[in-house]
RODRENFI-201332 format. One record per residue (C-alpha): residue number from 1; residue in one letter; y, z, x. Coordinates in nm, 3 decimals. Example, Ala and Ser with C-alpha at 12.3 -4.5 7.8 and 13.67 -1.06 7.14 Angstrom:
<sites>
i_aa_py_pz_px
1_a_-0.450_0.780_1.230
2_s_-0.106_0.714_1.367
</sites>
This chain:
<sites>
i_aa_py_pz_px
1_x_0.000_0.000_0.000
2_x_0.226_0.026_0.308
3_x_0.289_-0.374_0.239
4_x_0.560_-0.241_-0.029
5_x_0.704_0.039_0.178
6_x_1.058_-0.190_0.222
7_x_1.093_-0.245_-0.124
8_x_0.950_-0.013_-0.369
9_x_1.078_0.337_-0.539
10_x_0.997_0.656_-0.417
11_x_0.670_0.796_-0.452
12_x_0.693_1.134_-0.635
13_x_0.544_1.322_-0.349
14_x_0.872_1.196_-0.206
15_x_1.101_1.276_-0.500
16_x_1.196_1.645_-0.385
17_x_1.265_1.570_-0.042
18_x_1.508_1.267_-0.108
19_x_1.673_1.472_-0.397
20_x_1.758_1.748_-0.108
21_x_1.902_1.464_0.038
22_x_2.133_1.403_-0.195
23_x_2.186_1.732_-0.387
24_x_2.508_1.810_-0.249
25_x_2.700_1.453_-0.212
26_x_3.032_1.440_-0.409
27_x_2.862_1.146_-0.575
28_x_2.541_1.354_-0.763
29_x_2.836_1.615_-0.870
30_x_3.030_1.326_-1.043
31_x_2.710_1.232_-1.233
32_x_2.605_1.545_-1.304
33_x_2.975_1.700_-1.421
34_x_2.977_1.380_-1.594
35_x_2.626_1.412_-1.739
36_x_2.609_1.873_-1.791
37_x_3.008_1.985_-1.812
38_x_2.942_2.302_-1.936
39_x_2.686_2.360_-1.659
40_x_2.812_2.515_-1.343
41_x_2.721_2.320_-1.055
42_x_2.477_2.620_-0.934
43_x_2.261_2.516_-1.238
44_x_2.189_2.162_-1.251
45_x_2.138_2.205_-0.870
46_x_1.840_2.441_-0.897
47_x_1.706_2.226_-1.186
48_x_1.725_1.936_-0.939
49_x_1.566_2.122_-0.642
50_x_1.270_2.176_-0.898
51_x_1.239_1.816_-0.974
52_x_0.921_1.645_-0.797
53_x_0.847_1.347_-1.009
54_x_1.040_1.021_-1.128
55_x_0.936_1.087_-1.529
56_x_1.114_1.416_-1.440
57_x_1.421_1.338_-1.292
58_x_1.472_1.012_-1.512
59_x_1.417_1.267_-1.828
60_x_1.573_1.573_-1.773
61_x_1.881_1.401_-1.589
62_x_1.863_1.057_-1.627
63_x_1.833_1.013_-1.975
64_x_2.136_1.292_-2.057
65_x_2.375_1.068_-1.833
66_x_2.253_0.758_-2.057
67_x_2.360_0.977_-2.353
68_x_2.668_1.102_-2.228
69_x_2.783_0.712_-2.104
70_x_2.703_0.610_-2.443
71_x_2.888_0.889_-2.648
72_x_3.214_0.850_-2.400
73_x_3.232_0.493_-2.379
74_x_3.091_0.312_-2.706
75_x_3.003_0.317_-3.079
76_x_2.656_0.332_-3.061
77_x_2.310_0.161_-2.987
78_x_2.065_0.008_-3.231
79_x_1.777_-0.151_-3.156
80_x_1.487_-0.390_-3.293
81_x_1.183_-0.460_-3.239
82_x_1.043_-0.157_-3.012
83_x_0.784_-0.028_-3.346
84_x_0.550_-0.354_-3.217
85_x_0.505_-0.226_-2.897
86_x_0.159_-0.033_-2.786
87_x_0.184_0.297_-2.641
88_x_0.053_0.343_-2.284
89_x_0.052_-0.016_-2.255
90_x_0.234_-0.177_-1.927
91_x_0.491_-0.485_-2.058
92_x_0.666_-0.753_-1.817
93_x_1.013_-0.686_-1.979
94_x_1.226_-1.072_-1.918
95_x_1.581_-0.982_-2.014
96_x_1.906_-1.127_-2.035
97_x_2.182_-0.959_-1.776
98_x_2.528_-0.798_-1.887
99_x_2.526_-0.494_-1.697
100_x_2.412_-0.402_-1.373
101_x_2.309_-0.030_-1.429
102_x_2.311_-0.001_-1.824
103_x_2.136_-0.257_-1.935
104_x_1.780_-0.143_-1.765
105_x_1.905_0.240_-1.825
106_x_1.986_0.169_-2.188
107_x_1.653_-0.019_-2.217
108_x_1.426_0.240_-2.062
109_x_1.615_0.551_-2.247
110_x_1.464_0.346_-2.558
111_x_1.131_0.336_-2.442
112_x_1.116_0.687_-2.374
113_x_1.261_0.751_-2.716
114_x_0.999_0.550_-2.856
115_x_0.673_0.691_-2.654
116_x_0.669_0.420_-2.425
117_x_0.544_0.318_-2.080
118_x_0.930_0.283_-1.909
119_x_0.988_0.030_-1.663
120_x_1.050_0.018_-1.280
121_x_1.323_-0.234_-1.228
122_x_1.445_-0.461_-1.055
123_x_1.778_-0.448_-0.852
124_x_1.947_-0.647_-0.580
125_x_1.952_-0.484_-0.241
126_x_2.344_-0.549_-0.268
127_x_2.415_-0.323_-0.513
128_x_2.260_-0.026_-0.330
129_x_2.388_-0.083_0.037
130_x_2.539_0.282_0.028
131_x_2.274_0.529_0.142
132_x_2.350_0.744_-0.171
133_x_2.298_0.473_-0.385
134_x_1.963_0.336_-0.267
135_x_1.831_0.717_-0.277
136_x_1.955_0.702_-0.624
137_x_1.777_0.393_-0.721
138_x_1.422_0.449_-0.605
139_x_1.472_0.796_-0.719
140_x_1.525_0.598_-1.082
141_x_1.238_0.377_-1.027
142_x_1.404_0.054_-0.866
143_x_1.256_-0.178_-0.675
144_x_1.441_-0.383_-0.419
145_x_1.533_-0.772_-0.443
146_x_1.621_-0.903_-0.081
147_x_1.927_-1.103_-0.090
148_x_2.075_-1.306_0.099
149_x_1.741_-1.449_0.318
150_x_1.672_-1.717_0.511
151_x_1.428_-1.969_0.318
152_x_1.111_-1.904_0.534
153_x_1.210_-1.525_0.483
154_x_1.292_-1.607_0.101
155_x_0.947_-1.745_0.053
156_x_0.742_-1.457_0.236
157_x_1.010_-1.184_0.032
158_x_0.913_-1.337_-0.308
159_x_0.553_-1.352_-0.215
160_x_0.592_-0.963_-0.184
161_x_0.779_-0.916_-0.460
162_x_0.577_-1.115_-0.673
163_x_0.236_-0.918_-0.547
164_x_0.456_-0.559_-0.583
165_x_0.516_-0.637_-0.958
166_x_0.150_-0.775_-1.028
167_x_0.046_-0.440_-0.864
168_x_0.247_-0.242_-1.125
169_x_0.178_-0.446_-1.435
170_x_-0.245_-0.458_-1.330
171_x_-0.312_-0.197_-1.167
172_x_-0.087_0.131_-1.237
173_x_0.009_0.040_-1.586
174_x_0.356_0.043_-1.543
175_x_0.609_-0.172_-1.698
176_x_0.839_-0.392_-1.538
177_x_1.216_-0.543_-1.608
178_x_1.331_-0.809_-1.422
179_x_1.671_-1.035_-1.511
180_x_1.588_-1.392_-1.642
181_x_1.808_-1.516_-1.343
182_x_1.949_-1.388_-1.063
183_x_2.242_-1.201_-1.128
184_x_2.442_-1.095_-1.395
185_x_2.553_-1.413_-1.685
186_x_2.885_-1.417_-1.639
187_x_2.988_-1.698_-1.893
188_x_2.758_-1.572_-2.234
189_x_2.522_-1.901_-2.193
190_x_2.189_-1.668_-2.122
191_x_1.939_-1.892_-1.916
192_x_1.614_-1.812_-1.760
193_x_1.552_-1.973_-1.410
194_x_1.222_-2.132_-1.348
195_x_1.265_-2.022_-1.018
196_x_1.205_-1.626_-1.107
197_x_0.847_-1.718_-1.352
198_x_0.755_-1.942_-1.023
199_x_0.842_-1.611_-0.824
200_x_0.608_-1.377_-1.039
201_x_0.296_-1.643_-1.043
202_x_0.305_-1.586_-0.695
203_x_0.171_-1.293_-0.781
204_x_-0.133_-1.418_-0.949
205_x_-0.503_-1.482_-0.758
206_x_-0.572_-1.707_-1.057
207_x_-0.537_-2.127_-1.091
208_x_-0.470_-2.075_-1.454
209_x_-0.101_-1.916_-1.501
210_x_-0.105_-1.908_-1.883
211_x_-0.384_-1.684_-1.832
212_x_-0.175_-1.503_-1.580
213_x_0.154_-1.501_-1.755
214_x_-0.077_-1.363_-2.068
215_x_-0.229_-1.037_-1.856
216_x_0.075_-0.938_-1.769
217_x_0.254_-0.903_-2.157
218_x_0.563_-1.152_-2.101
219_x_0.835_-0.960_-2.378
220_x_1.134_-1.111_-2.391
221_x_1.482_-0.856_-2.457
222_x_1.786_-0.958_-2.596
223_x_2.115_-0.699_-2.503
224_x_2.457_-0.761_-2.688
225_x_2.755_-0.566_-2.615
226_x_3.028_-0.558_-2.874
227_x_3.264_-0.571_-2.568
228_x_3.162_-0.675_-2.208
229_x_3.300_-0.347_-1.999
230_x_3.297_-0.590_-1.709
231_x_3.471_-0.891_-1.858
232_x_3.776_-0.935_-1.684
233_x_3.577_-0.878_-1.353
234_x_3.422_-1.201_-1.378
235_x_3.721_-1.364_-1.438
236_x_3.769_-1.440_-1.017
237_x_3.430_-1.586_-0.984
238_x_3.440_-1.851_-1.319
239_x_3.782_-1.966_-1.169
240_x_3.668_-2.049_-0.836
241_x_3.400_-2.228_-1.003
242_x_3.646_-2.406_-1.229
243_x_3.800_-2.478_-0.966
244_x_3.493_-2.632_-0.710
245_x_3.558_-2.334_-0.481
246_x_3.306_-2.098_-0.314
247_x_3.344_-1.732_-0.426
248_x_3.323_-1.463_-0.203
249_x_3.292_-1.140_-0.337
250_x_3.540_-0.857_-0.248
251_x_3.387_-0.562_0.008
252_x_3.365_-0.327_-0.296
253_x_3.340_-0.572_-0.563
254_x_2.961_-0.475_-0.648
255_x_3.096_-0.073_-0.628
256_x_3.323_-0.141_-0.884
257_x_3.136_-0.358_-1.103
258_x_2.868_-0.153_-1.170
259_x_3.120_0.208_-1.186
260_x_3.315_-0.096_-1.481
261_x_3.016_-0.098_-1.654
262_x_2.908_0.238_-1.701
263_x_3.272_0.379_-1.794
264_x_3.411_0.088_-1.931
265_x_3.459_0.013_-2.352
266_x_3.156_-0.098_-2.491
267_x_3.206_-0.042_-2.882
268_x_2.856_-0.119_-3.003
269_x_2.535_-0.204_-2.817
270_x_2.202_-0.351_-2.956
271_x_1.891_-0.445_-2.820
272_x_1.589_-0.618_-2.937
273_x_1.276_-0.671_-2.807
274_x_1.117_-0.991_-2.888
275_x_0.690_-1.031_-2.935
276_x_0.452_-1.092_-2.647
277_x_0.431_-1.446_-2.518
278_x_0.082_-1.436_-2.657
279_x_0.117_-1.772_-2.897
280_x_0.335_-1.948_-2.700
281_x_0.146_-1.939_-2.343
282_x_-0.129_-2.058_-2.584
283_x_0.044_-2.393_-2.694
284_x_0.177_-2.408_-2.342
285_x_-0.166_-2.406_-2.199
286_x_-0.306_-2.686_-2.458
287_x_-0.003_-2.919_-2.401
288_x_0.082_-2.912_-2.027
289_x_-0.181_-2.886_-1.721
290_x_0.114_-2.931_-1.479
291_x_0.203_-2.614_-1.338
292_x_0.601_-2.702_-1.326
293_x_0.575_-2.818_-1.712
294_x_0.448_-2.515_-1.772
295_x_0.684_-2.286_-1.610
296_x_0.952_-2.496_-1.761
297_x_0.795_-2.450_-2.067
298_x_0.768_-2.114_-2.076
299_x_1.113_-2.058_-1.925
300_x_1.239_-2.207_-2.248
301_x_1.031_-1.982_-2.496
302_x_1.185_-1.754_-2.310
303_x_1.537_-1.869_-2.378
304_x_1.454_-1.935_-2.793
305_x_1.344_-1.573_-2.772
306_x_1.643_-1.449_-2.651
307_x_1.881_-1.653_-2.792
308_x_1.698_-1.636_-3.147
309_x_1.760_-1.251_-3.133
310_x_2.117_-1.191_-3.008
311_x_2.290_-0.937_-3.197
312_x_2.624_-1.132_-3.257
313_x_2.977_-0.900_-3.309
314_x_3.297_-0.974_-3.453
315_x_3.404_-1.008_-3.128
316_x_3.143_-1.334_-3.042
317_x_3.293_-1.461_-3.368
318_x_3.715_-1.401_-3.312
319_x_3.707_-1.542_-2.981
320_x_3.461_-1.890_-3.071
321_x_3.717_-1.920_-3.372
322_x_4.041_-1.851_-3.113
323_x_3.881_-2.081_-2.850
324_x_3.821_-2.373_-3.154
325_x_4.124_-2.302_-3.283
326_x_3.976_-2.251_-3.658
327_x_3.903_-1.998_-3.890
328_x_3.490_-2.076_-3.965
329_x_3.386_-1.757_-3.871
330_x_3.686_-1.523_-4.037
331_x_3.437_-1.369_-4.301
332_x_3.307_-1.189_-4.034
333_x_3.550_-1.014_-3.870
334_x_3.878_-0.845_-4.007
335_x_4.221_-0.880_-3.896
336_x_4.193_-0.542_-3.724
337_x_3.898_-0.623_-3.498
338_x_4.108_-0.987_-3.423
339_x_4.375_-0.769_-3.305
340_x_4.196_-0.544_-3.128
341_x_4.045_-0.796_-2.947
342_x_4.374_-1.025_-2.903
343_x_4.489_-0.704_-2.773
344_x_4.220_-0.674_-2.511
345_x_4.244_-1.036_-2.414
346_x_4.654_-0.973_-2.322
347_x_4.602_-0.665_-2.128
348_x_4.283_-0.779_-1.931
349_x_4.397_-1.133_-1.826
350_x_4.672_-1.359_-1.725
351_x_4.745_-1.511_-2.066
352_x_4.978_-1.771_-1.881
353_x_4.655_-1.939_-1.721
354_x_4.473_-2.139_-1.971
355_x_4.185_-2.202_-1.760
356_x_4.137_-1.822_-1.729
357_x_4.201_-1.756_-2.061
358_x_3.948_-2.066_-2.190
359_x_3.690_-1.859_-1.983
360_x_3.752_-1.546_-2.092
361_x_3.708_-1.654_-2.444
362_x_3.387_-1.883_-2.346
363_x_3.252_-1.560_-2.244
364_x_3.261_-1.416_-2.605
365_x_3.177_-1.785_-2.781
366_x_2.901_-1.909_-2.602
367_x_2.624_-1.695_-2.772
368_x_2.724_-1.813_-3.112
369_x_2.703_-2.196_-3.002
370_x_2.396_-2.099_-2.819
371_x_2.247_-1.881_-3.130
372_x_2.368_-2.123_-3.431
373_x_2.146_-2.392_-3.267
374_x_1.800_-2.196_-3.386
375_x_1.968_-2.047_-3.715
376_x_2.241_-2.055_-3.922
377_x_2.459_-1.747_-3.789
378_x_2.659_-1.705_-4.107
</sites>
């Protein structure tokens, strides 16, 4: 098992010593004054000293900072879909990405609430180059994505990753979540990448990947957020691709991304989680015996999944009408929540730029397009 020593969580015969670690950084104060306030600090820190396993850190801490982010800094989560789901089971959760932290922590806090197997995750080694952070993250069950590889070292790090989450999903019945693409969809139009399904059937010892992609539960999960926290952040990178330029991120960009997310307005939340790929991998197998057809195939039941089942807001609705300059959607909003969200658009943005503002509002209007193509979304 030493093969996955670079990349995978702690084990919990390791949790207690990393949690010393980190016990008295400014950083596990934040989350925990954020998480406990009416706990002195000489509380939680005993509790944590006591903590040797991931279930128990991720539910006695983990779960109350979900909680807390979710009380301070939205209107609520619903969710769909969970009730099909087997207990004790292991699922390959394929989601589409908003948030860096929330969406997995939101997604696994749901599972738990539900009696489910929760997920080790995926995360970019990026996000976690501070030493406090990585701790964090394998403390929380992450697994690391190598960025920014040669392609020889691309090809060997995929092969690992892909064997890591086959390991998991097989063999210790644990669930995965892994993004449908790399990185988080910064212009609403959710895609998967072929590229990440040809990355997991690396995993696989078998010359039949329907067969594969069927042992390991393929769910697809849809996450909406009423408002994107992070919106205006992506605003840099969509105009230097509007404008044909290469983007390079600011040194703290990441930092502040993912802190964005978790304290940023959300309003409401949902999430639904579609059915297994059961069916589908079945058609997929009888109509294609070409390995690429078939990953492209799947990557696009994938997509209807996702796309079928996003929870559309007011807000997807005021900015598609804004953008089109019509009214076809103004049943289902009210002039209060177009306001409120002309409001946002003024203070977040250069209103003067029409490119920026064209993206900004793409952002918002791109899931009804994408949705209204399966279903009529009025």
């Amino acid at each position: 098992m030493q093969q996955f020593d670079a990349i995978r969580p702690y084990y919990d015969a390791e949790i207690n010593e990393a949690i010393h670690k980190v016990v008295n950084h400014p950083m596990m104060k934040a989350l925990m004054n954020f998480s406990f306030p009416e706990l002195d600090d000489d509380v939680w820190k005993e509790q944590l000293k006591k903590t040797h396993s991931i279930r128990d850190f991720q539910c006695n801490f983990i779960y109350a900072s979900v909680q807390k982010v979710l009380e301070k800094s939205s209107d609520g989560l619903t969710t769909s879909g969970f009730e099909k789901l087997e207990k004790n089971t292991a699922y390959l959760f394929i989601s589409n990405h908003r948030d860096i932290i929330l969406d997995t922590s939101l997604l696994n806090a749901c599972l738990f609430d539900h009696g489910l197997v929760m997920t080790a995750s995926a995360i970019g080694d990026n996000l976690v180059k501070k030493s406090f952070l990585l701790i964090l993250a394998k403390l929380n069950r992450n697994f690391l994505v190598q960025r920014g590889l040669t392609p020889r070292e691309m090809l060997q790090s995929s092969k690992l990753l892909a064997e890591y989450i086959a390991q998991l999903l097989l063999r210790e019945n644990r669930s995965v979540w892994i993004a449908q693409r790399e990185g988080r969809t910064k212009d609403g139009n959710d895609a998967t990448n072929p590229g990440v399904l040809k990355m997991l059937a690396m995993g696989s010892n078998e010359n039949n990947l329907p067969d594969y992609f069927k042992k390991v539960k393929i769910v697809p999960v849809s996450i909406s957020y009423e408002y994107d926290p992070t919106d205006a952040l992506k605003m840099p990178q969509l105009m230097a691709e509007a404008n044909d330029e290469v983007y390079i991120k600011e040194k703290n960009e990441d930092f502040m991304t993912l802190l964005s997310g978790i304290i940023g307005q959300k309003k409401r939340i949902h999430i639904h989680v579609g059915d297994v790929l059961d069916a589908e991998l079945d058609r997929i197998e009888a109509e294609f015996d070409n390995n690429n057809k078939q990953i492209q195939a799947l990557a696009q039941a994938i997509d209807d999944s996702i796309l079928q089942s996003y929870k559309l807001w007011p807000t997807n609705f005021i900015a598609y009408d804004l953008l089109h300059k019509t009214d076809k959607y103004a049943s289902l909003y009210t002039e209060n929540e177009k306001s409120l969200f002309e409001r946002r658009l003024e203070l977040k943005i250069n209103t003067c730029n029409e490119v920026m503002v064209e993206s900004f509002l793409n952002m918002y209007a791109n899931p009804v397009i994408n949705k209204s193509k399966y279903c009529n979304v009025i």
